[in-house]
C-alpha positions in Angstrom: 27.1 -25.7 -14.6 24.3 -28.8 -14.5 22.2 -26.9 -11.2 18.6 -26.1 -12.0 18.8 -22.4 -13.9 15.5 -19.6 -13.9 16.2 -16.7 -15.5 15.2 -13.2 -14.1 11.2 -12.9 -15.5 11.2 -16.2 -16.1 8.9 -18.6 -15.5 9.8 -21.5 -13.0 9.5 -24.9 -15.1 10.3 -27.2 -12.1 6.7 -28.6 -10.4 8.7 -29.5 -7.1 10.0 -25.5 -6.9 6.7 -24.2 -7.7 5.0 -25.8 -5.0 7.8 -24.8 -2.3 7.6 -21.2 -3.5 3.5 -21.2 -3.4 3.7 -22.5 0.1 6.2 -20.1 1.7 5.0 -17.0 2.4 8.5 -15.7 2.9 9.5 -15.9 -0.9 6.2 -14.4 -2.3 7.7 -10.8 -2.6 10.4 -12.4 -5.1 8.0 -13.9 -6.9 4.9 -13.2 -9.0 1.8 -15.8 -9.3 -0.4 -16.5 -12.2 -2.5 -19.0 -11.3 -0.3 -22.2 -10.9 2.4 -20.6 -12.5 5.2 -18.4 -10.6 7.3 -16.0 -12.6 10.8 -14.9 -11.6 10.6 -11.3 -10.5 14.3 -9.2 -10.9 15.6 -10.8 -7.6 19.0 -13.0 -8.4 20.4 -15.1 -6.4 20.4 -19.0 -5.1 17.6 -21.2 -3.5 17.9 -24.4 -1.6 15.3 -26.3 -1.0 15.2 -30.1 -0.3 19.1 -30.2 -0.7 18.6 -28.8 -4.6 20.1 -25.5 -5.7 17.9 -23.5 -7.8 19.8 -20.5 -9.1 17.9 -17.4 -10.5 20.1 -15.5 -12.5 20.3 -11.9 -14.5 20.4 -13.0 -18.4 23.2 -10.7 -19.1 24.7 -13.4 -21.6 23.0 -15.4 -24.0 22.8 -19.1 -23.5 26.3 -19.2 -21.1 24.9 -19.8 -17.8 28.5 -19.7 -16.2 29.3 -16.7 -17.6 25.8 -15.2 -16.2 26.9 -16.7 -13.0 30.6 -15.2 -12.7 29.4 -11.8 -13.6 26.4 -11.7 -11.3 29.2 -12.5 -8.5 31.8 -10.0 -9.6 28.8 -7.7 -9.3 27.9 -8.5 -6.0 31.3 -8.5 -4.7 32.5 -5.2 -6.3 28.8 -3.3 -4.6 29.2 -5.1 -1.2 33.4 -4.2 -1.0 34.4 -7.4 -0.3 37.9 -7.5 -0.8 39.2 -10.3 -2.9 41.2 -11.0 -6.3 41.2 -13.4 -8.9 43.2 -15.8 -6.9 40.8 -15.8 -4.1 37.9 -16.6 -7.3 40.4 -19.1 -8.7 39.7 -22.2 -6.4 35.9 -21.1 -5.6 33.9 -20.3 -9.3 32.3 -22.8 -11.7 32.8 -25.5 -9.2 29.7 -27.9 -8.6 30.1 -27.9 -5.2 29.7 -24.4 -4.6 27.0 -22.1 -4.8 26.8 -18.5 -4.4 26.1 -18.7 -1.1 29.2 -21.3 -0.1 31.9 -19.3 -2.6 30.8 -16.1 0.2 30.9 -17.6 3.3 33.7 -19.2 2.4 35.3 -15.8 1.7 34.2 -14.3 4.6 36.0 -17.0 7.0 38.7 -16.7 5.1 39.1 -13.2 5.9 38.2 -13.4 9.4 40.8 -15.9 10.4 43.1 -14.2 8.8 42.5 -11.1 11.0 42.6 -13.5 13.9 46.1 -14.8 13.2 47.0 -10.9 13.8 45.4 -11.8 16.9 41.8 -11.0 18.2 41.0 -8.1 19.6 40.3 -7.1 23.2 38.7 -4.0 25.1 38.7 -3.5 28.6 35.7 -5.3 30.3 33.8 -4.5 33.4 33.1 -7.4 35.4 31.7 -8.1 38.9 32.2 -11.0 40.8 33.6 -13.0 43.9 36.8 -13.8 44.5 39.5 -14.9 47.1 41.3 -12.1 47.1 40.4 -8.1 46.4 40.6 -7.3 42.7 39.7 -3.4 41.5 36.9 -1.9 43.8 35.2 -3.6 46.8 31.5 -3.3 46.7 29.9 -3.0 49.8 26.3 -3.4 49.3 27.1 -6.9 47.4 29.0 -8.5 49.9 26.5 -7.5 52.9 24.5 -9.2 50.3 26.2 -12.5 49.4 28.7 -12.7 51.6 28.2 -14.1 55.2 31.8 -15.2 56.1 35.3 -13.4 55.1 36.1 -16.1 52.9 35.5 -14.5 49.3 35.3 -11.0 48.6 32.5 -9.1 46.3 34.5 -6.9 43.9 34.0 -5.0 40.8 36.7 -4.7 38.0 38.5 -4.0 34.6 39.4 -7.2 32.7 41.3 -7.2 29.0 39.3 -9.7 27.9 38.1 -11.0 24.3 34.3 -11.6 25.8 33.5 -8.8 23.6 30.6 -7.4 21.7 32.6 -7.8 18.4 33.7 -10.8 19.0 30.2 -12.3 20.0 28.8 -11.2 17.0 31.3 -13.3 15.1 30.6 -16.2 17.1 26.9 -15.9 16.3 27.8 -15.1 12.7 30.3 -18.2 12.6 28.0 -20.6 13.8 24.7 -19.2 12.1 26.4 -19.4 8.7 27.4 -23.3 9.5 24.0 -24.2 8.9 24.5 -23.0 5.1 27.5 -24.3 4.2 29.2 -28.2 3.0 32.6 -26.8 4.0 32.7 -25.5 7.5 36.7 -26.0 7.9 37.4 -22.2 8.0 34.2 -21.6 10.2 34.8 -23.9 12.6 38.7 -23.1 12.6 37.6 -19.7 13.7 34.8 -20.9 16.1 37.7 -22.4 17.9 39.7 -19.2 18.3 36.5 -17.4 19.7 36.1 -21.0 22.1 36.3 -18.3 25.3 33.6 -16.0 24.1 30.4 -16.4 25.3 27.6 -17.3 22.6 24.9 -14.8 22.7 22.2 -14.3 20.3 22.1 -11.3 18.1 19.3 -8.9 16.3 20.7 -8.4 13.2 18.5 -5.2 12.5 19.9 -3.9 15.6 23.6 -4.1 16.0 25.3 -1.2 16.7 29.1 -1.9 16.8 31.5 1.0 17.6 34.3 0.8 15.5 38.0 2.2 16.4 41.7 2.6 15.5 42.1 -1.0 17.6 39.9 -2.9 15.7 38.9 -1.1 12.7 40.6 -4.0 10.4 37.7 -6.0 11.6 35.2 -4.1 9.9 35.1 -5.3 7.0 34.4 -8.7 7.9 31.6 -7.4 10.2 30.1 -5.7 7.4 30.7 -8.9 5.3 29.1 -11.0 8.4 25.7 -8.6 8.1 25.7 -8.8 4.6 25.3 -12.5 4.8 23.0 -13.1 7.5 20.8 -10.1 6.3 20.5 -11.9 2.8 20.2 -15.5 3.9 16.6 -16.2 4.3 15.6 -19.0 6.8 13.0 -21.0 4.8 11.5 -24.2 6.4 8.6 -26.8 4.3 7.3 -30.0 5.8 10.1 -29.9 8.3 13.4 -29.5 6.0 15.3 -26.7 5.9 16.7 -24.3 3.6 17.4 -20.9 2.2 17.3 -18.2 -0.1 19.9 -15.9 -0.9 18.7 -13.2 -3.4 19.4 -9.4 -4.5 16.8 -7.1 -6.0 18.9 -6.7 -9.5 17.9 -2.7 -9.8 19.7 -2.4 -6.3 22.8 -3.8 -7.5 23.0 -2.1 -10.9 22.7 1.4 -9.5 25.3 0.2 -6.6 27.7 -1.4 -8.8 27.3 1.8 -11.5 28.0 4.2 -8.6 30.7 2.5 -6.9 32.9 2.5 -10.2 32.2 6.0 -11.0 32.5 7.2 -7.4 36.0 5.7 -7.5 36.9 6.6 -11.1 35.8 10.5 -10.9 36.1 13.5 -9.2 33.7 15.0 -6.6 31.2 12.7 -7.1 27.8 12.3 -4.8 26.1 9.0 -3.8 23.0 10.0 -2.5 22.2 8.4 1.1 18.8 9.8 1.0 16.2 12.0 -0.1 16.7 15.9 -0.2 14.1 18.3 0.1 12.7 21.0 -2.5 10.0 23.0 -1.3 7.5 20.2 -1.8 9.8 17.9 -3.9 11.8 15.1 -2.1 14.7 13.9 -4.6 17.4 11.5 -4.5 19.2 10.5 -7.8 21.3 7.8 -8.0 24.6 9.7 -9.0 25.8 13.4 -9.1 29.2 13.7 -10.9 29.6 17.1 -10.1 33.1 17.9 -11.9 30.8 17.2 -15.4 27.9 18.7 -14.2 26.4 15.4 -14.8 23.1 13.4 -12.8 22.8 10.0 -13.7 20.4 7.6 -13.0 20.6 4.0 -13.5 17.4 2.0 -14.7 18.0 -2.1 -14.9 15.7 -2.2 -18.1 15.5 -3.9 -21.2 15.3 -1.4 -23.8 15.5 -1.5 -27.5 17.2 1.1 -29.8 15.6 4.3 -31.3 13.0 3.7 -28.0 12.1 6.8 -26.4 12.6 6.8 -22.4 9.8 6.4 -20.7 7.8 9.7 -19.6 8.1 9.1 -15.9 12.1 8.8 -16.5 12.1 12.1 -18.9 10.2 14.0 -16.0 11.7 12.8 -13.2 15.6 13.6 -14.8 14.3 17.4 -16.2 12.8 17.8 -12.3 16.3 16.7 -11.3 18.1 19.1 -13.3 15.7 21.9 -12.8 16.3 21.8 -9.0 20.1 20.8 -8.2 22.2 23.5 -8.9 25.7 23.2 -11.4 23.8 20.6 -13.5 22.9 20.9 -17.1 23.2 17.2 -18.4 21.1 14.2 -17.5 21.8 10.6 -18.1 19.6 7.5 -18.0 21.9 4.5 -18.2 20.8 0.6 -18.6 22.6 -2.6 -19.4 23.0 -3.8 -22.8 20.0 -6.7 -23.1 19.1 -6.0 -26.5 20.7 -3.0 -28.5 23.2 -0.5 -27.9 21.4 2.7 -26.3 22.8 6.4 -27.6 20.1 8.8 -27.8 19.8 12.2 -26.8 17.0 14.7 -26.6 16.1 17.6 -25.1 13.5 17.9 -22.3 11.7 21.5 -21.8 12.2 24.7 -23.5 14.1 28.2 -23.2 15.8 28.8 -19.9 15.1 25.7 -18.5 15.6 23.0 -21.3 17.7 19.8 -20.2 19.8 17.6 -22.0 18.9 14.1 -22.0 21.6 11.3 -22.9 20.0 7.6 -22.9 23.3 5.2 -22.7 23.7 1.4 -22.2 26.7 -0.6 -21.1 27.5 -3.7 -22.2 28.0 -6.0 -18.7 29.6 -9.0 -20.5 32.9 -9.6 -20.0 34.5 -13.3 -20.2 37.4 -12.8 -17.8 38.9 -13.0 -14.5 37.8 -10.6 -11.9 40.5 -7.7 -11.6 40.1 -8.1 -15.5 36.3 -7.4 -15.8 36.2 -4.8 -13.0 39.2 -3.0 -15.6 37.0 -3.0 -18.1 33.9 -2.0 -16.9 35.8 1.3 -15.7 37.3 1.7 -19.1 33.5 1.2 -21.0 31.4 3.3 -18.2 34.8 6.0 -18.7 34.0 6.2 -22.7 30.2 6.8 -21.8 30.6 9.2 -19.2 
C-alpha cells in the first residue's frame, strides 16, 4: 500500500495536507491544532484532496499498514450490516486503485443492481393531469380551469409507476456518489434502470422512507446509500474538489463489540438511549442479561497492571447499583499494548460490584468470514 498513511494521534507530516486541513473549517472537529502542527484525532478513514488519498488509520497492527487497513474495513462493514463475503473482498482490498471510499460504493451498486434485476419496485401513484380521454376521476374545478374546449379532459388517477420516493432517493444516491468514484460502471448501470424516475434532490437528515413486505429487500441498500452520503464530506480548496470519509473509532468499537455479542448471546440489550434514574440518565453500551453482565467498551490504550480510570470505576459501580439482575461489570478495550485481565471490586457490603478490565486482541491476518470467526470465538472466551 504506497498512499500517504497518518496514524490515529498522529501527527500529519505532509505540508500540502496540513495546509488543506488548516484552511477547511469542515475537518477541524477531526483534527487537533498545535500551532502549525495538526494531530490526528481517533477519527479513521480516507481523505482526498487534490486527487491524493490520505488515509488515517487505527494502529491496530504494528508496522502492516494493509493489515491495519483490511481490519479497519471488516470493522466497518460488520457495524454498518453490509452484507458481503470474502469473495465480494476478493477483487476490491489492497488494490491501489481503490480506497475505502471506492471498495463501498462499489459494494453498494453492486447490491442495488442486483435487487433491480429482481425488478424495481413500484407503488401505486396519484397523478393529475390532461388527457384525451377520461382516466380515474374527472375533476371539475380543473377543467373549468384549464380547459376551454372539449378536446382534453382534466382527470385525476392511480398509476403503477416506479416515479417513486424510493427510487428517487436511489437516483440521487447513484448520481451523488459518481462524483466519488474512478469506476462508475455499476452506478451508471443502475442510473440507467432508474432513466424514468425523475431526479429530485434529497435532505439526507430528513428522509423518511416507509418500508414494506414489497420492497423491504431494498432496505438494505437504502440504509447502505445513507451510510455513505452521511459519511462523505463535501470538501472544496481553491476551487478543487474532494472528500473526507471518516468514523469516530470509539463509535465503531462499541458498535462492532455489540453487534458480535448481540448475535452470539442470549437476551442481550443494545441500548438506543438514555434511561432514567431518579436524577440519573444511563445508557451503557451492552447489557447481556442471561450473565448478568454490563459491559462497556472504551477504545483506549492501556497498559497492564493499570488501574481503570476513576470516572470508568464510578460510572460501571452506578451502572450496577441501578439496573436490576446485574452483579458483574466489564470494561473492555482493544489490545494496543498489553493484554488487560484485572479485576477488582468497587464499593463495599451490600452494594459492592465486581469489576473485570478485559482487552481483545483485533488482529487477525485473514479473509473476512475468517476474522469475523474469530473475533466471536476471542470475545466468547472473555465473556
Amino acid at each position: 500500500m504506497n498512499d500517504i498513511i497518518i496514524y490515529e494521534y498522529k501527527t500529519v507530516k505532509c505540508e500540502k495536507l496540513t495546509k488543506h486541513i488548516i484552511d477547511d473549517k469542515s475537518l477541524h472537529q477531526y483534527f487537533k491544532q498545535d500551532w502549525e502542527k495538526v494531530k490526528a484525532k481517533q477519527y479513521c478513514g480516507i481523505i482526498n484532496h487534490d486527487g491524493t488519498d490520505y488515509y488515517i488509520l487505527p494502529k491496530i497492527v504494528n508496522h502492516d499498514n494493509d493489515v491495519n487497513l483490511n481490519i479497519f474495513i471488516y470493522m466497518l462493514i460488520y457495524s454498518h450490516d453490509i452484507n458481503v463475503h470474502n469473495e465480494d473482498l476478493s477483487n476490491s482490498l489492497n488494490l491501489k486503485s481503490n480506497n475505502i471510499l471506492e471498495i463501498f460504493i462499489q459494494m453498494f451498486a453492486k447490491n442495488l443492481f442486483k435487487e433491480f434485476q429482481k425488478g424495481t419496485y413500484k407503488e401505486y401513484i396519484t397523478e393529475q393531469d390532461n388527457l384525451t380521454i377520461l382516466r380515474g376521476k374527472y375533476l371539475i374545478n380543473e377543467n373549468l380551469k384549464h380547459n376551454f374546449t372539449k378536446s382534453k379532459i382534466y382527470c385525476e388517477y392511480d398509476e403503477f409507476s416506479e416515479n417513486n420516493e424510493l427510487n428517487q432517493f436511489f437516483l440521487y444516491a447513484v448520481k451523488t456518489l459518481m462524483k466519488y468514484t474512478k469506476n462508475k460502471t455499476l452506478l451508471k448501470q443502475c442510473e440507467l434502470v432508474l432513466n424514468e424516475v425523475t431526479t429530485r434532490e434529497f435532505d439526507i437528515d430528513k428522509v423518511n422512507i416507509h418500508f414494506n413486505r414489497l420492497n423491504n429487500r431494498f432496505k438494505d441498500s437504502f440504509e447502505f446509500a445513507l451510510l455513505l452520503l452521511k459519511k462523505s464530506i463535501p470538501s472544496f480548496s481553491k476551487d478543487k474538489k474532494g472528500f473526507a470519509f471518516l468514523f469516530d473509532m470509539n463509535i465503531l468499537f462499541e458498535k462492532f463489540i455489540g453487534k458480535i455479542i448481540y448475535k452470539s448471546h442470549d437476551d442481550v440489550e443494545i441500548p438506543k438511549g438514555t434511561r432514567q434514574f431518579g436524577k440519573l440518565y444511563l445508557k451503557p453500551d451492552i447489557i447481556v442479561n442471561s450473565k448478568k453482565l454490563i459491559i462497556d467498551c472504551k477504545y483506549k490504550k492501556v497498559k497492564n497492571k493499570e488501574i481503570a480510570k476513576r470516572d470508568d470505576r464510578y460510572q460501571m459501580y452506578v451502572y450496577a447499583n441501578n439496573y436490576e439482575n446485574v452483579d458483574t461489570t466489564m470494561l473492555l478495550y482493544p489490545k494496543h499494548l498489553d493484554v488487560i485481565a484485572e479485576d477488582m471490586m468497587l464499593g463495599n457490603n451490600d452494594n459492592k460490584v465486581e469489576l473485570k478490565m478485559r482487552s481483545i486482541d483485533l488482529n487477525f491476518d485473514g479473509g473476512y468470514d475468517e476474522y469475523i470467526y474469530e473475533m466471536k470465538k476471542r470475545l466468547e472466551s472473555i465473556i
